[in-house]
C-alpha positions as CSV (number, residue, x, y, z in Angstrom):
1,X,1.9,-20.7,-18.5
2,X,0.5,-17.7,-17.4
3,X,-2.7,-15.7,-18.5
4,X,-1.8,-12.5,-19.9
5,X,-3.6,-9.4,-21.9
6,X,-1.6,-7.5,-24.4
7,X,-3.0,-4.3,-25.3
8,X,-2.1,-2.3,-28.1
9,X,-0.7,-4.0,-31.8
10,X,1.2,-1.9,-33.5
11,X,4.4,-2.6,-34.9
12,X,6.2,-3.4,-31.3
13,X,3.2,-4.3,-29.5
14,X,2.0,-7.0,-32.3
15,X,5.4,-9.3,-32.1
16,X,5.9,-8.5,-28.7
17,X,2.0,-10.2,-27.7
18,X,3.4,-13.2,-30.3
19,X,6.5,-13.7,-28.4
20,X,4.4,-14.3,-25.9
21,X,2.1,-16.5,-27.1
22,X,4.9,-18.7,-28.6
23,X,6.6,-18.6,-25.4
24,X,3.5,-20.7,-24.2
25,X,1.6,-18.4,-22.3
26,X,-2.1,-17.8,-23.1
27,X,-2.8,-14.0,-24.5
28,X,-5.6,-12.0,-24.7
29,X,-5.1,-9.4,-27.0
30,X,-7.2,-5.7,-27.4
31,X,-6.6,-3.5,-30.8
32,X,-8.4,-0.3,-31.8
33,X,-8.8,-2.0,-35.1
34,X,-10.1,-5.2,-34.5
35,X,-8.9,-6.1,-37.5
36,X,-5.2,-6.3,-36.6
37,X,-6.3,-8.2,-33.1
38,X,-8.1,-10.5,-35.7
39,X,-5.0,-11.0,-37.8
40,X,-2.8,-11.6,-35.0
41,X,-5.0,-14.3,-33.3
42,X,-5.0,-16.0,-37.0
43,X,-1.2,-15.8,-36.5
44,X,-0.7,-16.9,-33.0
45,X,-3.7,-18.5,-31.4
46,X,-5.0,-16.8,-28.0
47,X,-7.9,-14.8,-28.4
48,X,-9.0,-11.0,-28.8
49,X,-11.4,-8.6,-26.5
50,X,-13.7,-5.8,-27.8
51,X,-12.3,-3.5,-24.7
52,X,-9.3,-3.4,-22.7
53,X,-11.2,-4.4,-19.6
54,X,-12.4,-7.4,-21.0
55,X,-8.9,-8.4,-21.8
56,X,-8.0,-7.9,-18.5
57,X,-10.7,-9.9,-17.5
58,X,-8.9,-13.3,-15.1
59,X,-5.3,-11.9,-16.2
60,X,-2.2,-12.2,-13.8
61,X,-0.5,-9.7,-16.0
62,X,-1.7,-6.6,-18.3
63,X,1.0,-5.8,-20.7
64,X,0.2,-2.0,-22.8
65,X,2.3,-1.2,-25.8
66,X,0.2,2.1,-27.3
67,X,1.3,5.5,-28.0
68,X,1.6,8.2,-25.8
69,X,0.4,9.5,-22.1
70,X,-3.1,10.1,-23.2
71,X,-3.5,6.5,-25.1
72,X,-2.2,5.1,-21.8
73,X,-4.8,6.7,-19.8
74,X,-7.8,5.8,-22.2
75,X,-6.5,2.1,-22.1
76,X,-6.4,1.8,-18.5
77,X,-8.6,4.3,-16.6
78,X,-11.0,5.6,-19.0
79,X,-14.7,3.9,-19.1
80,X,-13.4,0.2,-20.2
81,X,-9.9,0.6,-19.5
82,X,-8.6,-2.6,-17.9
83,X,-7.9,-1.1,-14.5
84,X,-11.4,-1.8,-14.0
85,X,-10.8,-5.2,-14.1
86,X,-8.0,-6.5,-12.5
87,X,-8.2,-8.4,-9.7
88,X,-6.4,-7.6,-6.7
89,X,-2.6,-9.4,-6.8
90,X,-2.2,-8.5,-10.7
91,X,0.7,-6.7,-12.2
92,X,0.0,-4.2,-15.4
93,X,3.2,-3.4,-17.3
94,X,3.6,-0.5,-19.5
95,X,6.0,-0.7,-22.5
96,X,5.0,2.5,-23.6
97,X,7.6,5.3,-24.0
98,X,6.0,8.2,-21.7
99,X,6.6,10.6,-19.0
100,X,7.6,9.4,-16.1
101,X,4.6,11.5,-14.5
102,X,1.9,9.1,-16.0
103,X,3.4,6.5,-14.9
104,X,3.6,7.7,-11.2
105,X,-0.2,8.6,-11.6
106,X,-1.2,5.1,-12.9
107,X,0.9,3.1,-10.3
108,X,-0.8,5.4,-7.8
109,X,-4.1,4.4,-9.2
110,X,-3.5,1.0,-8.9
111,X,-2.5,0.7,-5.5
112,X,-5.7,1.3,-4.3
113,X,-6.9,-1.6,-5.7
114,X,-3.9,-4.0,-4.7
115,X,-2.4,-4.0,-7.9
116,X,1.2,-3.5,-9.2
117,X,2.4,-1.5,-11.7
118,X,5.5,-1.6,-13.8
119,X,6.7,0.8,-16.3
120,X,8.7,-1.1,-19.3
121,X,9.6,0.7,-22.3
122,X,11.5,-0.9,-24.6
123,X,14.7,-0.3,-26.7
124,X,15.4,-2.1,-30.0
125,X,12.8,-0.7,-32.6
126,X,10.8,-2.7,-35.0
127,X,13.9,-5.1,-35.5
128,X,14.1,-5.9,-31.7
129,X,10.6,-6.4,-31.8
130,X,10.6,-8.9,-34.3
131,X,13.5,-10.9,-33.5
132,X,12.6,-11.2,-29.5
133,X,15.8,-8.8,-28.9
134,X,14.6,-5.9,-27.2
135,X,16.4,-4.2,-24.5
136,X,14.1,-3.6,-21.4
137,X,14.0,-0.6,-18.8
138,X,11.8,-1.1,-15.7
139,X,10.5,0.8,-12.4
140,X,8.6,-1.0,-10.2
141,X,8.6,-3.1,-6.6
142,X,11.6,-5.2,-6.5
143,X,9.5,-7.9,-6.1
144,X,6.9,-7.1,-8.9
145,X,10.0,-6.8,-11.2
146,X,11.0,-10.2,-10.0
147,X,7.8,-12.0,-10.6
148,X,7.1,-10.3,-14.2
149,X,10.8,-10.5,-15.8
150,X,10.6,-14.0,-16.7
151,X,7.4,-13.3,-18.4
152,X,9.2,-10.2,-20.4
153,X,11.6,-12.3,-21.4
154,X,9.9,-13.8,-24.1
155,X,10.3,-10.9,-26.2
156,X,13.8,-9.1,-24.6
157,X,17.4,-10.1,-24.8
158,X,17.9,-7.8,-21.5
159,X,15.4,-7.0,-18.9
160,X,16.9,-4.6,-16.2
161,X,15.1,-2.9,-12.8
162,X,16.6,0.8,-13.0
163,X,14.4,1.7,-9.9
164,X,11.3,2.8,-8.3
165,X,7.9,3.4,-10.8
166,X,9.3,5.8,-13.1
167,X,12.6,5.0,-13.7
168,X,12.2,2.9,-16.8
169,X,10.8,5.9,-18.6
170,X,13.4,8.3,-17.6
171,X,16.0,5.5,-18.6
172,X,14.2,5.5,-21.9
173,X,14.9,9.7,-21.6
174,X,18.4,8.9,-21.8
175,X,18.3,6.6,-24.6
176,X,16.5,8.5,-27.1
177,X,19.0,11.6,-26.4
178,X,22.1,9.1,-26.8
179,X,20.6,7.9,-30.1
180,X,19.7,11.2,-31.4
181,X,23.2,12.4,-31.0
182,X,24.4,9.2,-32.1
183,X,22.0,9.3,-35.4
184,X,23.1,12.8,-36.5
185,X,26.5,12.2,-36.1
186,X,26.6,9.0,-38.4
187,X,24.6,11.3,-40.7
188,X,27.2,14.0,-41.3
189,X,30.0,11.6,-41.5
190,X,27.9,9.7,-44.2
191,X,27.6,13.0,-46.2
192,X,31.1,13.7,-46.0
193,X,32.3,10.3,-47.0
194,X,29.5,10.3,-50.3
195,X,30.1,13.6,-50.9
196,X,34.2,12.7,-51.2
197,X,33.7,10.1,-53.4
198,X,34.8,7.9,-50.7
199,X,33.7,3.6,-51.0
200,X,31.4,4.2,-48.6
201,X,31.0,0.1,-47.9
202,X,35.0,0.1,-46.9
203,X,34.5,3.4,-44.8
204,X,31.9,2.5,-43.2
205,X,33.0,-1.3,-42.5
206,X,36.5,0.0,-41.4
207,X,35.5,2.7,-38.9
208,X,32.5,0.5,-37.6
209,X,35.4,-1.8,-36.1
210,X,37.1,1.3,-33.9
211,X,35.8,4.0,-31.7
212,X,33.4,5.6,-33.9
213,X,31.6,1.7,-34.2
214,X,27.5,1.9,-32.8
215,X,24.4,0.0,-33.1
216,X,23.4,2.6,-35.7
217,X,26.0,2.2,-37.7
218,X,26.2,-1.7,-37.9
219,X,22.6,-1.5,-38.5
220,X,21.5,1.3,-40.7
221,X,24.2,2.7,-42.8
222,X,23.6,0.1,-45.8
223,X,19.7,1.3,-45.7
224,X,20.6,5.3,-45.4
225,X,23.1,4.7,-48.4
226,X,20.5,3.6,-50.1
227,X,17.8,6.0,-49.2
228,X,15.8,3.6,-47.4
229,X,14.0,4.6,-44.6
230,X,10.3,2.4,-44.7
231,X,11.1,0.5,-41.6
232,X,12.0,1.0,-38.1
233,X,11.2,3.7,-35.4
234,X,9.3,6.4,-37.2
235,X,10.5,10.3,-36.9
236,X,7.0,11.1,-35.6
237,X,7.5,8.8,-32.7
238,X,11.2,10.1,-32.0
239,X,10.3,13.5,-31.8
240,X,7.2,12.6,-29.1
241,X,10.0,11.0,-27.3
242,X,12.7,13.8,-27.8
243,X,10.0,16.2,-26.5
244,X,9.7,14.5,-22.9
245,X,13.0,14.1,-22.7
246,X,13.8,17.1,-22.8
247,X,10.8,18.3,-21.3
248,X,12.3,16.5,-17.9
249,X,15.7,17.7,-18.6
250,X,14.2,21.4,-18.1
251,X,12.5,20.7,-15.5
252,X,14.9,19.0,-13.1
253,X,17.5,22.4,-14.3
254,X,20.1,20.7,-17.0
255,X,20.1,21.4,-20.6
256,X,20.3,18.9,-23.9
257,X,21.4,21.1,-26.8
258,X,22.5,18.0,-28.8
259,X,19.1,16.6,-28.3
260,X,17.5,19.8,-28.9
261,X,19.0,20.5,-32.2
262,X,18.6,17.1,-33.5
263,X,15.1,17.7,-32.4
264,X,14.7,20.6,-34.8
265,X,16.1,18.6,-37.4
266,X,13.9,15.7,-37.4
267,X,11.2,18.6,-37.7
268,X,12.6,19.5,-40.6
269,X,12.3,16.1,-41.8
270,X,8.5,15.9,-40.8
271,X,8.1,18.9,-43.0
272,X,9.5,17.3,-45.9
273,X,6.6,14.5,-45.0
274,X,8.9,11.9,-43.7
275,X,7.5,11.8,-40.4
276,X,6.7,8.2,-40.8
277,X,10.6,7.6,-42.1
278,X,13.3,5.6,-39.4
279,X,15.1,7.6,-37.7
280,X,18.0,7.2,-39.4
281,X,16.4,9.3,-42.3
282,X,18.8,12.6,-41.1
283,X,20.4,11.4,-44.1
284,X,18.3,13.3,-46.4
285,X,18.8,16.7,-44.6
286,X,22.5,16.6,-45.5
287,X,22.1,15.7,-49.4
């Protein structure tokens, strides 16, 4: 058993933290609201902090799950962020998705007090979250990685070091591009095969067995046939995520325009207010 903090309870962070706690080990969880930390100690035991430093208070690992490079910052250096409290020897790990530039910063923060840091994000959405299947990126100290990863497996099906601090988020770069092509392309086959008249169960069943099979596919094309999009990775979260990938991409000289366009498009999706919609909601654009 180890004595963890989980910070952050959103839709990832709030199974992930129960994972945990299932798993045996004894959580302390800080929320915004402190009605969701309420609820999930109802749900899973542990206990809940009024700031992240006091749920950092005596932990051997701080886990974050919030929402961007500026949350980050406010939960960890800001007045009663949990850097402030760890003890030298301790080991915070981000699953955030954010630029590989706050993570740098933090880890750089940290080791002046001792302290390792770990950048985590997480591939798998709401689903993976749930169901304890998430796919996880990680930069840190080899030997960090190998003292947290049994920990992280609580809640991941596949925990892998990419590299040094900062290589987990770029890693997560790479993902959301391959999806967003991925996404789009699904999309625009779907139109085609609805707009044909096609069966679209015995399309889409037959092709996901050959080349043109994907995660997205297997996953989502029964809820995008049926203009279902309530669940899952939101569009507003994609696009945050699309924007620092391809924010990096410019800066180290390449060029995305797949990732750019599908960009664009997911803005028009905003616009039609589905920012909180999956991802897979491209769908509508093409209707």
């Amino acid at each position: 058993m180890t004595k963890v903090a989980w910070i952050g309870l959103g839709v990832m962070g709030y199974p992930m933290a129960g994972h945990l706690a299932t798993a045996g080990h004894d959580v302390t969880v800080f929320n915004r609201s402190s009605d969701k930390a309420k609820a999930w100690t109802e749900a899973f035991g542990g206990t809940s902090a009024d700031t992240p430093a006091a749920a950092a208070e005596g932990a051997e690992i701080v886990f974050s799950c919030v929402g961007a490079d500026d949350d980050l910052r406010s939960v960890t250096t800001a007045q009663d962020g949990a850097f402030h409290a760890m003890a030298p020897g301790s080991y915070y790990v981000d699953c955030t998705t954010t630029s590989a530039d706050v993570a740098k910063e933090l880890a750089e923060v940290l080791s002046q007090k001792s302290c390792h840091f770990l950048d985590a994000p997480v591939s798998g959405g709401q689903a993976g979250a749930e169901n304890g299947q998430l796919t996880v990126m990680v930069g840190g100290d080899p030997a960090a990685f190998d003292h947290v990863s049994p920990v992280i497996d609580a809640f991941a099906r596949k925990v892998t070091r990419i590299g040094t601090v900062g290589a987990g988020q770029t890693a997560k770069m790479v993902n959301q591009l391959c999806i967003a092509g991925v996404v789009q392309g699904l999309a625009e086959g779907m139109a085609l095969a609805k707009n044909a008249n096609l069966d679209i169960q015995a399309v889409m069943e037959t092709i996901a067995e050959g080349a043109a099979g994907s995660w997205q596919m297997s996953n989502r094309w029964k809820t995008m046939d049926a203009g279902k999009y309530d669940f899952g990775f939101a569009v507003d979260w994609m696009r945050k995520d699309l924007g620092i990938a391809l924010k990096e991409v410019a800066r180290l000289g390449g060029t995305a325009p797949v990732g750019a366009l599908v960009d664009q498009f997911y803005g028009d999706v905003q616009r039609t207010e589905g920012g909180k919609w999956d991802t897979s909601s491209l769908l509508t654009r093409l209707r």
